[in-house]
N, C-alpha and C positions, 0 to 999 in steps of 0.2 A: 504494500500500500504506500506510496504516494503523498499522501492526505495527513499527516503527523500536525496535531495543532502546534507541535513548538520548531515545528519546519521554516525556518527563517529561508532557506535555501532551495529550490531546485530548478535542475536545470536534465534540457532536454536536448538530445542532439540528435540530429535526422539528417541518414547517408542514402544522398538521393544517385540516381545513375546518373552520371554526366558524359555530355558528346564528345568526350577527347580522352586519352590516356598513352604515355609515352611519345607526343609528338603528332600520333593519328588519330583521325574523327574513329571514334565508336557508332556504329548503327545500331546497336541493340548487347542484350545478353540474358546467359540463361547463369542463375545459382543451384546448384544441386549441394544435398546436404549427407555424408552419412545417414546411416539410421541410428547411429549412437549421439547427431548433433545437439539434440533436443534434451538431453539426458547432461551434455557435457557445456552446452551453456548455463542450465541450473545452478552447476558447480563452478563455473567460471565466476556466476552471480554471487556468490555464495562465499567465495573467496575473497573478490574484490570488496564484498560489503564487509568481512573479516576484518583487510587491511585499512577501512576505513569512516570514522567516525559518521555513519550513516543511518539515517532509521529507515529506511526504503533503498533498494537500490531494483532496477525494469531492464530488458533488454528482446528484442525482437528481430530476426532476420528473416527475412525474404526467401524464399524458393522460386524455383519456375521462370518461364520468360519474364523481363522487364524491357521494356521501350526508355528510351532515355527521359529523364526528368521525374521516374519512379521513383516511388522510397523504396529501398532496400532493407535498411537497418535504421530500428530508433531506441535507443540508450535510456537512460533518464537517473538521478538519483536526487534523493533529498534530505538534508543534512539541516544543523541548526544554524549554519552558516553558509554563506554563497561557496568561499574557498572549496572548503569538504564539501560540498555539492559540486564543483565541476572539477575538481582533484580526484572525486571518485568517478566521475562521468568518463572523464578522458582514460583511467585505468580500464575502465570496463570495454569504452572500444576497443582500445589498442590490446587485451589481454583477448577480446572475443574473436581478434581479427587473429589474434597470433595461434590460440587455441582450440576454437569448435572447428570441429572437420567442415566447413562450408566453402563451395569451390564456386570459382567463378570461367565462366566461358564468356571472351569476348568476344563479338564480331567486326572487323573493323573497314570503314566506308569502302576501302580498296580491296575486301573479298579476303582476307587473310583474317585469323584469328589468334586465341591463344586464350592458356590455361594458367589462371593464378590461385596459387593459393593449394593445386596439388599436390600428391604426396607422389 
């Protein structure tokens, strides 16, 4: 939850698809996720609110096609102060990008693609 009446703090961050990565226009992409991704963001969640002074800490990723200008991922934490609400915000991207099995397939304007984020 979100909603803590002594939540001085929260912030939300929303990772949308954008038309360009590495220098070329993006046309589009697909995320596909393990089947253990849903299981191992809980725990990502669950850590990052560990290492920080948080009463809430949300995270949500995308699957399936996205067209550019989609949401993919939206974070969120809420603390009793702004700091530790977007100190825990920015850990929970960067630790969900680094850790849930979720892959990205680009497609890009010139017919060529690629895979981030595979193993």
């Amino acid at each position: 939850m979100l909603d803590d009446p002594t939540d001085g703090g929260v912030t939300v961050f929303i990772g949308r698809v954008r038309d360009h990565d590495g220098g070329k226009g993006v046309s589009g992409l697909d995320y596909s996720a393990h089947p253990t991704a849903l299981e191992r963001l809980r725990e990502v969640c669950d850590l990052v609110a560990a290492r920080h002074e948080v009463h809430g800490i949300a995270a949500v990723h995308r699957v399936g096609h996205l067209d550019i200008g989609d949401v993919a991922v939206v974070v969120a934490a809420a603390a009793a102060h702004r700091g530790q609400a977007f100190d825990a915000s920015r850990d929970l991207i960067d630790t969900l990008k680094d850790e849930v099995p979720i892959w990205k397939h680009q497609v890009f304007g010139d017919g060529t693609d690629e895979w981030v984020g595979a193993p």
